[in-house]
PDB file of N, CA, C and O in Angstrom:
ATOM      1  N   UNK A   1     -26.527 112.009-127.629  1.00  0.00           N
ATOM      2  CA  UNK A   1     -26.158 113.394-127.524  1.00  0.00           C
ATOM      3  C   UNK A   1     -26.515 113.957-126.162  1.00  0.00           C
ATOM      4  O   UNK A   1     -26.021 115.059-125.924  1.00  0.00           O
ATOM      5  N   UNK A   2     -27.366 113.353-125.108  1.00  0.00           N
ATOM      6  CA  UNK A   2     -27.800 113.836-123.837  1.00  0.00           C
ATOM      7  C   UNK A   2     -26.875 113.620-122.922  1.00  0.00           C
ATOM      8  O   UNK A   2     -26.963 114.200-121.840  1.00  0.00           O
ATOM      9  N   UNK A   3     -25.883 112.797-123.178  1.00  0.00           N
ATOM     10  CA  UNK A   3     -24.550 112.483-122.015  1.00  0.00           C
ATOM     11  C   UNK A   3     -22.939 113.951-122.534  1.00  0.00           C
ATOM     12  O   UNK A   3     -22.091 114.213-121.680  1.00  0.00           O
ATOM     13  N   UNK A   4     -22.893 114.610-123.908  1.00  0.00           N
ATOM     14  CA  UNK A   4     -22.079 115.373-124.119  1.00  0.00           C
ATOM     15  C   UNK A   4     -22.003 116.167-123.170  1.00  0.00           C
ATOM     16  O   UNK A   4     -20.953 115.732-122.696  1.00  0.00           O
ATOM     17  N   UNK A   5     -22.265 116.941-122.549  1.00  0.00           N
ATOM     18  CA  UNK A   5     -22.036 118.039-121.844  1.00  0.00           C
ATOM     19  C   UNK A   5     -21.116 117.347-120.550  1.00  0.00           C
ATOM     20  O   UNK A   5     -19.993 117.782-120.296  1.00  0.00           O
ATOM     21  N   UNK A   6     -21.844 116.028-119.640  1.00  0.00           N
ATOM     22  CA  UNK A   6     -20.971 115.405-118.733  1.00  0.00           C
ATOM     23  C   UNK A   6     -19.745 114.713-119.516  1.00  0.00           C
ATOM     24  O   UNK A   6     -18.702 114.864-118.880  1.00  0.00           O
ATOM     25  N   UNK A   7     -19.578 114.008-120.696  1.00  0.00           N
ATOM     26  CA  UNK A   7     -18.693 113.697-121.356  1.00  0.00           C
ATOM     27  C   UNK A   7     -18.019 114.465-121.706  1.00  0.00           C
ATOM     28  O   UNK A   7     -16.898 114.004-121.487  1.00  0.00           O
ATOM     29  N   UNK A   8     -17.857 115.992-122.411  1.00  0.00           N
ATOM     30  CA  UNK A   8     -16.616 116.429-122.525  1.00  0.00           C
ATOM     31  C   UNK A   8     -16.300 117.749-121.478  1.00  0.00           C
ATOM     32  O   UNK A   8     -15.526 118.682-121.693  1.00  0.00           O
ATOM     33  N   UNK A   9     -17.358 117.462-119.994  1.00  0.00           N
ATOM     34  CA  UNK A   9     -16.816 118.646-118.994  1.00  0.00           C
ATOM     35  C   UNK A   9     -17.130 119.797-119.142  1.00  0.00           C
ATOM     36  O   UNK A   9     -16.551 120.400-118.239  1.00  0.00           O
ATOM     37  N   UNK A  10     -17.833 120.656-119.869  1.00  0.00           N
ATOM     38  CA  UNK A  10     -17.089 121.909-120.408  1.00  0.00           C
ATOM     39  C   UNK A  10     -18.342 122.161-121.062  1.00  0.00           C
ATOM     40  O   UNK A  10     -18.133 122.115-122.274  1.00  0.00           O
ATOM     41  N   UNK A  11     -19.327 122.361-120.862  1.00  0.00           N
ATOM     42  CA  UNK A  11     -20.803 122.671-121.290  1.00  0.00           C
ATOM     43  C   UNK A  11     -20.740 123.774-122.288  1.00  0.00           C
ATOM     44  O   UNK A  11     -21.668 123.646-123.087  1.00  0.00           O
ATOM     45  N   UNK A  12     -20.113 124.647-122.502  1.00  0.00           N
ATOM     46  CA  UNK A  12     -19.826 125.881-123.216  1.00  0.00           C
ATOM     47  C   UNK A  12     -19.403 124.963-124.781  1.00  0.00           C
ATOM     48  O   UNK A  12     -19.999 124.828-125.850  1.00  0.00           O
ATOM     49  N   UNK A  13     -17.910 124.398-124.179  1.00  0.00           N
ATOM     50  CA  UNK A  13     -17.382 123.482-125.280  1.00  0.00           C
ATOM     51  C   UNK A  13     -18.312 122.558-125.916  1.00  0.00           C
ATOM     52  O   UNK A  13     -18.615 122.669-127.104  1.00  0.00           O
ATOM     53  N   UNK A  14     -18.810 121.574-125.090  1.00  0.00           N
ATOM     54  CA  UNK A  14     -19.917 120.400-125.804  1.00  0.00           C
ATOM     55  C   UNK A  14     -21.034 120.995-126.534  1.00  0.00           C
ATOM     56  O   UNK A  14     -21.446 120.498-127.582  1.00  0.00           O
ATOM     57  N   UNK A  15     -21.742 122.476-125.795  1.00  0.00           N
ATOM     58  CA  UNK A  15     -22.582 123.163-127.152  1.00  0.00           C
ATOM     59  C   UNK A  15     -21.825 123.662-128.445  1.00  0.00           C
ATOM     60  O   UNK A  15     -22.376 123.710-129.545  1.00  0.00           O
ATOM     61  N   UNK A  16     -20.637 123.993-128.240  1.00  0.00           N
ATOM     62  CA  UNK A  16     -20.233 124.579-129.501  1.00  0.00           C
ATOM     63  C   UNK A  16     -19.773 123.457-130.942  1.00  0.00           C
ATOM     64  O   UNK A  16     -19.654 123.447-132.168  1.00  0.00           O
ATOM     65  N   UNK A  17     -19.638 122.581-129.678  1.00  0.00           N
ATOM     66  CA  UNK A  17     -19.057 120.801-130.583  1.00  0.00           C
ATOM     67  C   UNK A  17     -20.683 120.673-131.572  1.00  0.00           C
ATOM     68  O   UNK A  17     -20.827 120.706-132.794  1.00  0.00           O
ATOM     69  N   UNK A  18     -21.566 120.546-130.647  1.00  0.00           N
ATOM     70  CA  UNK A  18     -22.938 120.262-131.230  1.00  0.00           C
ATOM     71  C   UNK A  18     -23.594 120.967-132.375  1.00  0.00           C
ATOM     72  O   UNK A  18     -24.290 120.465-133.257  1.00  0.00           O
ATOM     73  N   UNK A  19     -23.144 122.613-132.155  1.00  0.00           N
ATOM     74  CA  UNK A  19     -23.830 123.128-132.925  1.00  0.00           C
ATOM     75  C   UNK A  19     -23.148 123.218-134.236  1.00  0.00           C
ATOM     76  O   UNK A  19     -23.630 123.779-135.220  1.00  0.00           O
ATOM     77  N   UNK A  20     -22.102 122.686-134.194  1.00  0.00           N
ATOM     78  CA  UNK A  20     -21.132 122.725-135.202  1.00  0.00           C
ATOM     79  C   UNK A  20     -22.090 121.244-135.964  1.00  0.00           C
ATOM     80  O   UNK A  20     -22.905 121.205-136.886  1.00  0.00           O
ATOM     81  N   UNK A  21     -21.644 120.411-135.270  1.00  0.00           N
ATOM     82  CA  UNK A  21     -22.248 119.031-135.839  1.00  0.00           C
ATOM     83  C   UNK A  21     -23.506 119.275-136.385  1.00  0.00           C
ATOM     84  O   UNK A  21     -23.910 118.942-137.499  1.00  0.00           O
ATOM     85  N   UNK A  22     -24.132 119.925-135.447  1.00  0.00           N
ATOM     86  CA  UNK A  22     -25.752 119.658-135.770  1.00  0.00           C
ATOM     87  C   UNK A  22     -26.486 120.791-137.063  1.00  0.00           C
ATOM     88  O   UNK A  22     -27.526 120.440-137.622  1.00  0.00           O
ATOM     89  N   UNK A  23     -25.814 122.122-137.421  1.00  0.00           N
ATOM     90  CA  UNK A  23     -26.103 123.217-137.868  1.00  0.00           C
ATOM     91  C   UNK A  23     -26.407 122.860-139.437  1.00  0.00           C
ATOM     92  O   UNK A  23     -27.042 123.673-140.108  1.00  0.00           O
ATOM     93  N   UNK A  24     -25.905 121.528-140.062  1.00  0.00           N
ATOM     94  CA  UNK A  24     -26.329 121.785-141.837  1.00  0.00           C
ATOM     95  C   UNK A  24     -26.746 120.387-141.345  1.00  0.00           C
ATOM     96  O   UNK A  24     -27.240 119.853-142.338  1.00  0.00           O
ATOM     97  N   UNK A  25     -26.796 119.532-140.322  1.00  0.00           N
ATOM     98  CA  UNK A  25     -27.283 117.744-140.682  1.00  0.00           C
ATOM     99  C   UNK A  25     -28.235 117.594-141.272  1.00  0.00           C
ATOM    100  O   UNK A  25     -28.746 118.631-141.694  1.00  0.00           O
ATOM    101  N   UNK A  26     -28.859 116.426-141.556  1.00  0.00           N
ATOM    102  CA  UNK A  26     -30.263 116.089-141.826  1.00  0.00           C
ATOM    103  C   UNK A  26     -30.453 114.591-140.770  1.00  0.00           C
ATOM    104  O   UNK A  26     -29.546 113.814-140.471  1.00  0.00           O
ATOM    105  N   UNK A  27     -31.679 114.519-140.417  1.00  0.00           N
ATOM    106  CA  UNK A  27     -31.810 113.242-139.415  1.00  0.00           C
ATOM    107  C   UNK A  27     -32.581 112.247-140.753  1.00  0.00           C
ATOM    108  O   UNK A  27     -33.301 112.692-141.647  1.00  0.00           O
ATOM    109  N   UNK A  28     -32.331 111.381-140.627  1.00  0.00           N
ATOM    110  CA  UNK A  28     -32.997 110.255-141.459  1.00  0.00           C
ATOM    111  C   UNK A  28     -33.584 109.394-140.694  1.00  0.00           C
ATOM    112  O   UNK A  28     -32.760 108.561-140.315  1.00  0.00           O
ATOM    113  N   UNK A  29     -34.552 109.217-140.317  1.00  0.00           N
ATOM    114  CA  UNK A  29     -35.174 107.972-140.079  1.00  0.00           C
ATOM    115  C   UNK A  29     -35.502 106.752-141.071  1.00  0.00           C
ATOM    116  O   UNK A  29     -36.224 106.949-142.049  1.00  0.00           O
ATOM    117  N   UNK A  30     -35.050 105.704-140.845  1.00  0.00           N
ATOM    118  CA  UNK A  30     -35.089 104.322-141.610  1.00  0.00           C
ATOM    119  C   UNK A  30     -35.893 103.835-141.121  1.00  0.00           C
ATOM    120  O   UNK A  30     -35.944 103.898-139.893  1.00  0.00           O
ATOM    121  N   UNK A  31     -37.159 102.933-142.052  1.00  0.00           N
ATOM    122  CA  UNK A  31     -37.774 101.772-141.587  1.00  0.00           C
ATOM    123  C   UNK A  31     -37.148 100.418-142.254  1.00  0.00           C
ATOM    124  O   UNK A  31     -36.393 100.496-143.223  1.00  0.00           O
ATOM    125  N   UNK A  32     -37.468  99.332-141.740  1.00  0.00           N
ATOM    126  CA  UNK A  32     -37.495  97.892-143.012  1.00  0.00           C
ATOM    127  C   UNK A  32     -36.104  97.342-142.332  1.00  0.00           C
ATOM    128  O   UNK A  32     -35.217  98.044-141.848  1.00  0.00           O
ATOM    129  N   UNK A  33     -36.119  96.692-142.371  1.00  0.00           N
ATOM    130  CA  UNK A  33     -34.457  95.418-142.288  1.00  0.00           C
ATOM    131  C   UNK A  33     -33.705  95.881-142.982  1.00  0.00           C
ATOM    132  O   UNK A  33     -33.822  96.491-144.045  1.00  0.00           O
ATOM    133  N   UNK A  34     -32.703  95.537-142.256  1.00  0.00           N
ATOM    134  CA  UNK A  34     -31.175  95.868-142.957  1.00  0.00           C
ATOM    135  C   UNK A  34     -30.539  95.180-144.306  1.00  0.00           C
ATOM    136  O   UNK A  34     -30.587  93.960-144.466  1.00  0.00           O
ATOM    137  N   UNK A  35     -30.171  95.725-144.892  1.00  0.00           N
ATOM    138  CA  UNK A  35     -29.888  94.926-146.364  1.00  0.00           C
ATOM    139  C   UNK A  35     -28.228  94.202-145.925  1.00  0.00           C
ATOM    140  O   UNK A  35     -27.504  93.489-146.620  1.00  0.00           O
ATOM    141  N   UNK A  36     -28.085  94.548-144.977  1.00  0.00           N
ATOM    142  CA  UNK A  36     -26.549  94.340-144.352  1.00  0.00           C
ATOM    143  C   UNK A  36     -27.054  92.746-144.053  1.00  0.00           C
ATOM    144  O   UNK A  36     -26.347  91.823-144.457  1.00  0.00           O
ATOM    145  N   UNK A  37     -28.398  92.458-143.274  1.00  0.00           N
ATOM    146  CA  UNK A  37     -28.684  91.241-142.963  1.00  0.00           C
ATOM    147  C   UNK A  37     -28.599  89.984-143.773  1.00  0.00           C
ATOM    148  O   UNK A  37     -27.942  88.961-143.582  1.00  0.00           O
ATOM    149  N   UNK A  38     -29.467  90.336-144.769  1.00  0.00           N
ATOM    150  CA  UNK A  38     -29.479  89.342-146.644  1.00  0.00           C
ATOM    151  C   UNK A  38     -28.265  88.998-146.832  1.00  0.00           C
ATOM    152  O   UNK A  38     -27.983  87.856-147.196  1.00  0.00           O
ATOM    153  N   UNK A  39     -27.162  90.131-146.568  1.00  0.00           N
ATOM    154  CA  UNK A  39     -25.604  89.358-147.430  1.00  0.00           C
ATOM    155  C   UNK A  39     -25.084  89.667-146.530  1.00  0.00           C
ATOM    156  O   UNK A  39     -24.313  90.620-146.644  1.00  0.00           O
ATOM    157  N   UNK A  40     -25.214  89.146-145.456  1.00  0.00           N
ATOM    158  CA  UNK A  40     -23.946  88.408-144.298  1.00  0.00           C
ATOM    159  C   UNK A  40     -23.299  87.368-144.755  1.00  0.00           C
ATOM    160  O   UNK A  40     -24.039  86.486-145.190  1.00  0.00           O
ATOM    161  N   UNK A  41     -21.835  87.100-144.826  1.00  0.00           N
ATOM    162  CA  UNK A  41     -21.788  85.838-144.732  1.00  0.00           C
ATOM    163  C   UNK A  41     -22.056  85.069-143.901  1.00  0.00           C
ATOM    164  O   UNK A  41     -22.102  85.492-142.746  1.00  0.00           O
ATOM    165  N   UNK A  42     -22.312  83.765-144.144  1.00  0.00           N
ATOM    166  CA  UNK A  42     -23.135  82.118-143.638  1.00  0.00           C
ATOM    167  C   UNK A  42     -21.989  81.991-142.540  1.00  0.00           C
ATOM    168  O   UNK A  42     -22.324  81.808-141.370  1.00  0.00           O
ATOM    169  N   UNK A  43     -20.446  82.097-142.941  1.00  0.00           N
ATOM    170  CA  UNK A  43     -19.761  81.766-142.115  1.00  0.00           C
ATOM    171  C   UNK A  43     -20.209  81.580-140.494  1.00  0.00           C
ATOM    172  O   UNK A  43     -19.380  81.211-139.662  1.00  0.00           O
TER     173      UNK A  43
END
């Protein structure tokens, strides 16, 4: 999120993008291995 403002030009625009995004989120932090890892396929 620290590159938006040079990414969409328009600093006015990239806060309003953000605060839109950011205004009901929740951040989750995960610990532990991925369960995606266990059932990879072998292939």
């Amino acid at each position: 999120m620290d590159d938006w403002h040079e990414s969409i030009g328009d600093p006015i625009l990239a806060d309003a993008i953000l605060d839109r995004l950011v205004h009901n989120a929740h951040k989750l932090d995960l610990s532990g291995e991925s369960i995606r890892k266990s059932k990879r396929d072998p292939d």
